[in-house]
VOPAGU-2260 file (C-alpha; in pm, 1 decimal, decimal comma):
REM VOPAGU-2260
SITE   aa  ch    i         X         Y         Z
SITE  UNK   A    0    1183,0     805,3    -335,8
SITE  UNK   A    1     881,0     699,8    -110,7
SITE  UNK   A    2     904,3     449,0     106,4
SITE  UNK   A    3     649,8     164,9     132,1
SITE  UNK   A    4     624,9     -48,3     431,2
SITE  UNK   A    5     395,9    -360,9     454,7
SITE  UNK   A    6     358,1    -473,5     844,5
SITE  UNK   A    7     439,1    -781,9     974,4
SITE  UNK   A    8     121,3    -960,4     996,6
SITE  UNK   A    9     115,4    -882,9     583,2
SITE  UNK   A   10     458,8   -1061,1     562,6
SITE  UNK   A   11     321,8   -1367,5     783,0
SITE  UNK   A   12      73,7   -1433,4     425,9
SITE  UNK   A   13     301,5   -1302,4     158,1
SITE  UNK   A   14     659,2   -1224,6     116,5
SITE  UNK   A   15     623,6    -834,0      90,6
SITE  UNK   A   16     959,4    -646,1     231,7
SITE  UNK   A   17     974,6    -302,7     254,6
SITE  UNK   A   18    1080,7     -86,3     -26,1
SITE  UNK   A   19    1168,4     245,9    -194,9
SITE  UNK   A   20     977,6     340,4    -490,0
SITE  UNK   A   21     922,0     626,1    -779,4
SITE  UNK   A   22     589,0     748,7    -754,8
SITE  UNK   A   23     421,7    1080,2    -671,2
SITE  UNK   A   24      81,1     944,5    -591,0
SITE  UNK   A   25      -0,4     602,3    -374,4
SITE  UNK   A   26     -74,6     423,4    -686,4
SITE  UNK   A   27     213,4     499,0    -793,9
SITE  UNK   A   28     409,4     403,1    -527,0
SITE  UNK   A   29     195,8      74,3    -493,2
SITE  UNK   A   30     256,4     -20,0    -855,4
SITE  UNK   A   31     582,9      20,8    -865,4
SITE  UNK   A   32     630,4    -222,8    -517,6
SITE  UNK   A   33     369,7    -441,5    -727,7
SITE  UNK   A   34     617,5    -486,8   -1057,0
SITE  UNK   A   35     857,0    -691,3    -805,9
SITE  UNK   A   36     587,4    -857,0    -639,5
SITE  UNK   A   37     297,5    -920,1    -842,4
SITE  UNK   A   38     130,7   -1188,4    -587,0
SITE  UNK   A   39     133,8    -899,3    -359,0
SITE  UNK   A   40     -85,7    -703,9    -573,9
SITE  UNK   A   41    -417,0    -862,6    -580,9
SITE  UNK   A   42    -382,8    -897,7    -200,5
SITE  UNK   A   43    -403,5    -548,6    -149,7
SITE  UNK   A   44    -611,3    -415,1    -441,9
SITE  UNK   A   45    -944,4    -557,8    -558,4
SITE  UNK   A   46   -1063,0    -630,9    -957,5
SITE  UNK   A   47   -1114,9    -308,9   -1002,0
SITE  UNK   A   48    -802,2    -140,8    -897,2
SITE  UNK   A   49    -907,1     -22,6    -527,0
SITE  UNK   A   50    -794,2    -103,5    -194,7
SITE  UNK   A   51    -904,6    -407,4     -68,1
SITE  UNK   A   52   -1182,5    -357,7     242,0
SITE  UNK   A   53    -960,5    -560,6     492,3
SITE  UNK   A   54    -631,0    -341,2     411,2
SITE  UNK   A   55    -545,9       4,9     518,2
SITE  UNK   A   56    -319,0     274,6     375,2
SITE  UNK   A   57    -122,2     529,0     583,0
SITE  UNK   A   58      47,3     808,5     404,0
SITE  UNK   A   59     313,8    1000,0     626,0
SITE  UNK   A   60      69,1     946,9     902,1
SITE  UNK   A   61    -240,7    1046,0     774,0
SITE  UNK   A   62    -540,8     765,2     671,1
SITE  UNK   A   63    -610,5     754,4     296,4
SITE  UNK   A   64    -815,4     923,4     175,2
SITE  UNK   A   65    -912,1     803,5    -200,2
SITE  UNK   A   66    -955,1     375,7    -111,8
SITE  UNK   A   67   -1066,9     398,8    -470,4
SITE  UNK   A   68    -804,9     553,9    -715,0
SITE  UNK   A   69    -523,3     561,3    -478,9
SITE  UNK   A   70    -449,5     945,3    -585,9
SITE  UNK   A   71    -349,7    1053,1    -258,9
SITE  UNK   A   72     -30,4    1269,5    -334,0
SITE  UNK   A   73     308,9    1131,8    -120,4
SITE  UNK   A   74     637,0    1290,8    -136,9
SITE  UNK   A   75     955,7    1180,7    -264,7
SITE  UNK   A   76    1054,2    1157,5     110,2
SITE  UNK   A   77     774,5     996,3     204,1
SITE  UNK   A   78     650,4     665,8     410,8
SITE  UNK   A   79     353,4     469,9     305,2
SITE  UNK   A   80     219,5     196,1     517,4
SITE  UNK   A   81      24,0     -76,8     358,4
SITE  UNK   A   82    -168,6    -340,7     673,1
SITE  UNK   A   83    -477,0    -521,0     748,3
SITE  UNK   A   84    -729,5    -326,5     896,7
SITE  UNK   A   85    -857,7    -556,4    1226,1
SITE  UNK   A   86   -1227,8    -610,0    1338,9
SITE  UNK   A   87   -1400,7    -745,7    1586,7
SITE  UNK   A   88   -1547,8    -700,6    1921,9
């Protein structure tokens, strides 16, 4: 089963520990973490279902690539890492 991992400055707002999920696809994956933690949920994903513009996804390494249905594929082995993306200058 995947992994999903939310970093620590995610835990600081929201009690989000990391977990192993079913799910071949990040949505999936991220629904699945969701059903224990449903705060959690419209933290990371907008309205419509997509990721939020201040989060970022990494799946085994590799930036996500669809922000919008989450269909990136992820294996059953697999790590996905849910943070804030940072700004500034």
């Amino acid at each position: 089963m995947p992994r999903v991992v939310f970093t620590q400055n995610l835990r600081r707002h929201i009690d989000c520990p990391e977990c192993e999920v079913a799910g071949g696809t990040v949505r999936e994956a991220l629904e699945a973490a969701f059903a224990d933690n449903p705060l959690l949920r419209g933290y990371v994903l907008d309205d419509q279902g997509a990721l939020r513009r201040h989060m970022g996804i990494i799946v085994d390494g590799e930036a996500l690539k669809d922000r919008n249905r989450l269909s990136d594929p992820v294996s059953s082995h697999g790590t996905i890492h849910v943070l804030q993306a940072l700004s500034g200058g």
